[in-house]
C-alpha positions in Angstrom: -7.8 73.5 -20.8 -5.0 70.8 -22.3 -4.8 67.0 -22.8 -2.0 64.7 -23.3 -1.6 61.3 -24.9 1.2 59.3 -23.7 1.8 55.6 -24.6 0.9 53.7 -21.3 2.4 50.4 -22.5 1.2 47.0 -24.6 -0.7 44.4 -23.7 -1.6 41.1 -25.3 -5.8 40.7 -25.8 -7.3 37.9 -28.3 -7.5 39.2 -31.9 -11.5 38.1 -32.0 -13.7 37.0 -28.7 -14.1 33.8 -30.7 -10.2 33.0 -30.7 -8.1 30.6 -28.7 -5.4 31.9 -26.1 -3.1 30.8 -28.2 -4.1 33.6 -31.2 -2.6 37.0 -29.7 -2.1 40.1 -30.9 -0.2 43.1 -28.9 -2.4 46.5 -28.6 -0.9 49.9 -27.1 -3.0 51.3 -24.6 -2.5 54.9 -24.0 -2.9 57.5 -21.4 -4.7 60.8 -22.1 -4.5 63.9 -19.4 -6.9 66.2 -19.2 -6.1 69.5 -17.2 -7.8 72.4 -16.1 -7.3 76.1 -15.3 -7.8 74.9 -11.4 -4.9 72.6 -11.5 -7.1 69.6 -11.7 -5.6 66.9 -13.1 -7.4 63.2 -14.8 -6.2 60.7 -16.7 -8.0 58.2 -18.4 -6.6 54.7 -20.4 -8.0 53.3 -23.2 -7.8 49.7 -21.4 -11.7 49.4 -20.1 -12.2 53.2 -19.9 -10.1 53.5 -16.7 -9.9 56.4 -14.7 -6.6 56.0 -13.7 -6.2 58.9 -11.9 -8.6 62.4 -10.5 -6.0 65.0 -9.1 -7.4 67.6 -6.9 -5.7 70.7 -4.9 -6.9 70.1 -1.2 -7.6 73.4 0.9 -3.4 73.4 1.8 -3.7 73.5 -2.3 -1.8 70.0 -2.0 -2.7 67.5 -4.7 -4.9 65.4 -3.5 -5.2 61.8 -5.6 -8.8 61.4 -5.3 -9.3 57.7 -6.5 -7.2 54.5 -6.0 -4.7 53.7 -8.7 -2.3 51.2 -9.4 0.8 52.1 -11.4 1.4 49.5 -13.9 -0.6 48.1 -17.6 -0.1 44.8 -16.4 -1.6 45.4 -12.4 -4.7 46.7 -14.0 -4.9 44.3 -16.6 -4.6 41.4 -13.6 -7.0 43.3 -11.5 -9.9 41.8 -10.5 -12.2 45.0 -8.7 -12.7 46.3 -12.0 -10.7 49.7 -10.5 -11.5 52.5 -12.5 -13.3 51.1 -15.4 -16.2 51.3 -17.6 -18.2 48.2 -16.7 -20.4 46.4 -19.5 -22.5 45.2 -20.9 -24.4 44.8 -17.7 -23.2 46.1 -14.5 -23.5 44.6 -11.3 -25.5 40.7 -11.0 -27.5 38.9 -13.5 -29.4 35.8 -11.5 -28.6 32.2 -12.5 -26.5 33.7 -15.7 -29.4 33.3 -17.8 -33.0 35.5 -18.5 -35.7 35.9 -21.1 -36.9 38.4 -23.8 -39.7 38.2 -26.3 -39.5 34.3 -25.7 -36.1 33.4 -26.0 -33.8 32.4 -22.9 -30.0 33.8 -23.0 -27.3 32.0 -21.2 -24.9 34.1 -20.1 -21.7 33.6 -18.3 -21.4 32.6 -14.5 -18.2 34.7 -13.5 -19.9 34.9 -10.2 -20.8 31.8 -8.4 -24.3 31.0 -10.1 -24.5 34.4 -11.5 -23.6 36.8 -14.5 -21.6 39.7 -12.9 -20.6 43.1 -15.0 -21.1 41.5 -18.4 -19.4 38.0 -17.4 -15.5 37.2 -18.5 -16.3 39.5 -22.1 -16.4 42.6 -19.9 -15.5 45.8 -21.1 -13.4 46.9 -18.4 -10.9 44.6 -20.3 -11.4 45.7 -23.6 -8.9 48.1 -25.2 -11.3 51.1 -26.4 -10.6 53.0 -30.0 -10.3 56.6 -29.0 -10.5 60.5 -30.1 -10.0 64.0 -28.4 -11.3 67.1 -28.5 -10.2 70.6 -26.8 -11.0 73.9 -26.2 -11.2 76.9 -23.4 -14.0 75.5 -21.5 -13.1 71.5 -21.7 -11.2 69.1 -22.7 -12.9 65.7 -23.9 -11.9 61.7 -24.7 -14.1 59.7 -26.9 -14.0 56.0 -26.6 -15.4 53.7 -28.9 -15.9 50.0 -29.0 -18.3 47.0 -30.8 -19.7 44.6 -28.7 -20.6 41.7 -30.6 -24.0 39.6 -31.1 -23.9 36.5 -28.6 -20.5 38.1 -26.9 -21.0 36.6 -23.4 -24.4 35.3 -24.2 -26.1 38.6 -25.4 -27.7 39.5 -27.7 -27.2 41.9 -30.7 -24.5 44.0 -31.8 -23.9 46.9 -29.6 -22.3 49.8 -30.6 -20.9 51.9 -27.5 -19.4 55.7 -27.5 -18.5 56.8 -24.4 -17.0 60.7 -23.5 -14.9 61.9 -20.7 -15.1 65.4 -20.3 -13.5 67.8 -17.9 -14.6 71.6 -17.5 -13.4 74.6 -15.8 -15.6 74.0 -13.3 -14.2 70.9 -12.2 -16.9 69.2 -13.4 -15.9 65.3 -14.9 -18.7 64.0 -16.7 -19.1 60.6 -18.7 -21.8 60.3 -21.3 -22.6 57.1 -23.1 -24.5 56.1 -25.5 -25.5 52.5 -27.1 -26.8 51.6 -30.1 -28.1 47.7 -30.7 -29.6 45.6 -33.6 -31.6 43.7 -31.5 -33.5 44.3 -28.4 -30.9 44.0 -25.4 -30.4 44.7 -21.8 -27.8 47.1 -21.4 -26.3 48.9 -17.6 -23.5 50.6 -17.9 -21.3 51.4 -14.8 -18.3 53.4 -13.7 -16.2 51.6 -11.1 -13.9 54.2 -9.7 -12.5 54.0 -6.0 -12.7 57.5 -4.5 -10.5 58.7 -1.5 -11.6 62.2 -0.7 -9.6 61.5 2.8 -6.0 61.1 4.0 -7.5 58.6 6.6 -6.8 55.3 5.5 -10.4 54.4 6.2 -13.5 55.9 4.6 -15.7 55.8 8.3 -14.5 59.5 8.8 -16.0 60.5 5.1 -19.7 61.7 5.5 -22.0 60.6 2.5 -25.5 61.9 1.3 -27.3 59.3 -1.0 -30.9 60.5 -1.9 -32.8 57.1 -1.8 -35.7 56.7 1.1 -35.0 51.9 0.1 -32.3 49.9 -1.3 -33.3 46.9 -2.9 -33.4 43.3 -1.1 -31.0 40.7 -1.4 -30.0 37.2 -1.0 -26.5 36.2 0.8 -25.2 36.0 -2.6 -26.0 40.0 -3.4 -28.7 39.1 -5.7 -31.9 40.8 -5.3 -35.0 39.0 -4.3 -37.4 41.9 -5.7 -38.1 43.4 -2.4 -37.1 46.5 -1.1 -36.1 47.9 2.4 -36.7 51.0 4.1 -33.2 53.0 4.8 -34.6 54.5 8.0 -33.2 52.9 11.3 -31.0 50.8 9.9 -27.5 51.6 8.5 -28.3 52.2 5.0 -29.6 55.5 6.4 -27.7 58.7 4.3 -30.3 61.0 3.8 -28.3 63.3 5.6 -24.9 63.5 5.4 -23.5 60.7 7.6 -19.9 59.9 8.6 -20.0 56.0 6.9 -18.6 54.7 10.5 -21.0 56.2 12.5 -24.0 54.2 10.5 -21.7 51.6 10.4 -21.2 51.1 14.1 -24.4 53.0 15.9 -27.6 52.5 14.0 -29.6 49.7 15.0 -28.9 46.5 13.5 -29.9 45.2 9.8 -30.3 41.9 8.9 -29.4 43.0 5.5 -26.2 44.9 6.0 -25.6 41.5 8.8 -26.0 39.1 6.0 -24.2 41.0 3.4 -21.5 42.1 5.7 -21.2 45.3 4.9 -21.7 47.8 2.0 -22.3 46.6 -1.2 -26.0 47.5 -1.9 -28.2 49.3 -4.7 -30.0 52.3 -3.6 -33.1 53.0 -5.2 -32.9 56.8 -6.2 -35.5 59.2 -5.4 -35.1 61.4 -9.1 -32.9 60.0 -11.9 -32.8 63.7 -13.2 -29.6 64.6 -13.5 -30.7 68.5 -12.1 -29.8 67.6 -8.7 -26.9 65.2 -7.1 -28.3 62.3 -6.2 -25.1 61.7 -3.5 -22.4 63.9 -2.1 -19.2 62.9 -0.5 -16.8 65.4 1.9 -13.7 64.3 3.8 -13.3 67.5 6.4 -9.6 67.1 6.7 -9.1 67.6 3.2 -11.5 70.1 2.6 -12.9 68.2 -0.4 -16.4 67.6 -1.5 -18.0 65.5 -4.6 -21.2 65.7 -5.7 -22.5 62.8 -8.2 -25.1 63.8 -10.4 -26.9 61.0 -13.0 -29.7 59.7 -15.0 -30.0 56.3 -13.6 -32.1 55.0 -11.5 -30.4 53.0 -9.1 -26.9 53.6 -7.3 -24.4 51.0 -6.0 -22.5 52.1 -2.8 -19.6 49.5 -2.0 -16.9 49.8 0.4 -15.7 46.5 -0.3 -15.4 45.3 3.4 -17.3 42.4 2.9 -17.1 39.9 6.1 -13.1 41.9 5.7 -11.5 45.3 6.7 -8.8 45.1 4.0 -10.7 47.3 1.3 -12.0 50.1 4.0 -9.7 52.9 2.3 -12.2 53.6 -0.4 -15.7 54.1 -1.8 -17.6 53.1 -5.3 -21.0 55.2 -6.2 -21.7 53.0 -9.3 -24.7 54.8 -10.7 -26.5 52.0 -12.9 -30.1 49.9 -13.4 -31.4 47.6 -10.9 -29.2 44.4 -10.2 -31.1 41.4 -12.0 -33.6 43.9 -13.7 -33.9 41.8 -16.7 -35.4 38.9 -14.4 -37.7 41.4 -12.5 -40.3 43.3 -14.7 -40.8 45.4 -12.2 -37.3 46.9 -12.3 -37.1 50.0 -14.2 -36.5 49.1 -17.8 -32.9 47.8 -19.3 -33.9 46.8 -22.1 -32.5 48.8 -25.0 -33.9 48.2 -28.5 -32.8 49.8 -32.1 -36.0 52.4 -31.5 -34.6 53.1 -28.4 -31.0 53.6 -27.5 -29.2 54.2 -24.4 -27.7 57.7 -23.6 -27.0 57.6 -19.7 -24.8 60.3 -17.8 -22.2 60.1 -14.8 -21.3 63.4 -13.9 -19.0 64.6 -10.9 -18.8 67.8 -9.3 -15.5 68.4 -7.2 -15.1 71.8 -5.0 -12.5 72.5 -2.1 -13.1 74.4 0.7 -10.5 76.4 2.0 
């Protein structure tokens, strides 16, 4: 195993959340590489936890670049799709920016029409992270580390959040996090990478496995209404692995997926034991194959062609809670409390065949 820390260049970020634009300080966000004995290659920036890139020999034993990427500090810190990053403090929507716990109502920011989406404009995936490394023969291991403060966009309590990248001989990438608060809190951590398993500039030809039987409901605005739908005869279907195109095009017709316009919905997860994957994702051409295990209960699958085509050249499995969950007690729980922190896993399993 080996890692690397390279300077990946400066960027300017506030010097407190409660400072004007005017009150700048410059930060230097590195680059760490993690490698294998496999040839498998990640790198990871301490700008919002980014996976900046998962290398990959194909069954030629060509790298394969497994995620979307952009090549500059300043493209990702003007991106807007959250590529790559550690999402936070809540991923995915929050319902009229606001909810209410143990009698108090928390106004949160609308960053999403009428809505509070992946922890509003205080996000983490733009927060520069304080890191650490650690490496042996079997792995090789970032640890980032950041405070999110009390009221920071609207939530409460001081969260404390350590979050490790690891990569094994097995070409295995796992990220563990854990979260620590002061006062009771909802808390739904995300990872938002793009994967492109495929040479094809479309993902339709990659087949997918998702082990959920329902994904919740939702209003034309993603949120969920507190419903849920059956996958079966409809598009959503992946119980078995699927080419994406072929539910895309020949299942019957969903007024869901119609309304929506495509992919970008939360599958409720059979298990949230991390024992067996709860999705898969193979590309024949390449010979590649990911299985994504976690501990979460829900899973996001977005291709990002929304009512569009222009974002069909990739996939996000964003394992995570229930969109809304803290207005819908019948959501699993996301509410984390100082008896009771958060320690969620994202693990993905990467093999070729030849």
């Amino acid at each position: 195993m080996n890692i690397q820390v390279s300077a990946f260049g400066k960027m300017s970020v506030k010097a407190s959340v409660q400072q004007s634009d005017e009150q700048l300080s410059d930060e230097q966000v590195s680059m760490f590489t993690l490698s294998n004995a496999n040839n498998m290659e990640v790198k990871i920036l301490t700008l919002g936890g980014i996976i900046k890139e998962i290398t990959m020999p194909d069954a030629n034993n060509a790298p394969k670049h497994c995620i979307q990427t952009f090549d500059t500090l300043d493209e990702y810190v003007a991106d807007e799709s959250y590529r790559g990053a550690i999402v936070g403090r809540y991923a995915n929507r929050i319902g009229n920016g606001c909810f209410s716990l143990n009698g108090t109502t928390y106004h949160l920011d609308k960053n999403n029409g009428e809505h509070n989406l992946h922890g509003g404009n205080a996000g983490f995936h733009k927060r520069n992270w304080a890191s650490s490394t650690h490496c042996d023969d079997q792995s090789a291991s970032v640890t980032l580390t950041l405070l999110s403060g009390d009221g920071e966009g609207g939530f409460p309590g001081n969260v404390a959040v350590t979050a490790c990248y690891t990569l094994n001989n097995d070409n295995e990438l796992s990220l563990h996090i854990k979260a620590t608060t002061d006062k009771p809190t909802p808390l739904s951590f995300t990872q938002h990478a793009y994967f492109t398993l495929s040479n094809d500039s479309s993902v339709e030809s990659t087949v997918l496995t998702i082990a959920a039987d329902e994904v919740t409901d939702a209003d034309s605005t993603l949120l969920p209404n507190g419903e849920f739908v059956a996958v079966n005869d409809t598009p959503f279907d992946f119980r078995v692995p699927t080419q994406i195109g072929k539910n895309m095009h020949d299942m019957p017709s969903s007024e869901l997926f119609e309304k929506v316009g495509g992919y970008d919905h939360n599958y409720v997860l059979r298990q949230s034991a991390n024992t067996q994957p709860q999705a898969e994702v193979s590309a024949s051409d390449t010979g590649l194959t990911m299985k994504l295990y976690t501990n979460l209960p829900g899973l996001q699958f977005y291709t990002g062609n929304l009512k569009t085509q222009q974002q069909m050249g990739a996939l996000c499995l964003e394992p995570q809670f229930f969109p809304d969950s803290p207005n819908k007690p019948h959501f699993p729980n996301c509410i984390v409390t100082p008896d009771s922190p958060l320690d969620m896993e994202i693990r993905y399993a990467f093999s070729v065949t030849k």
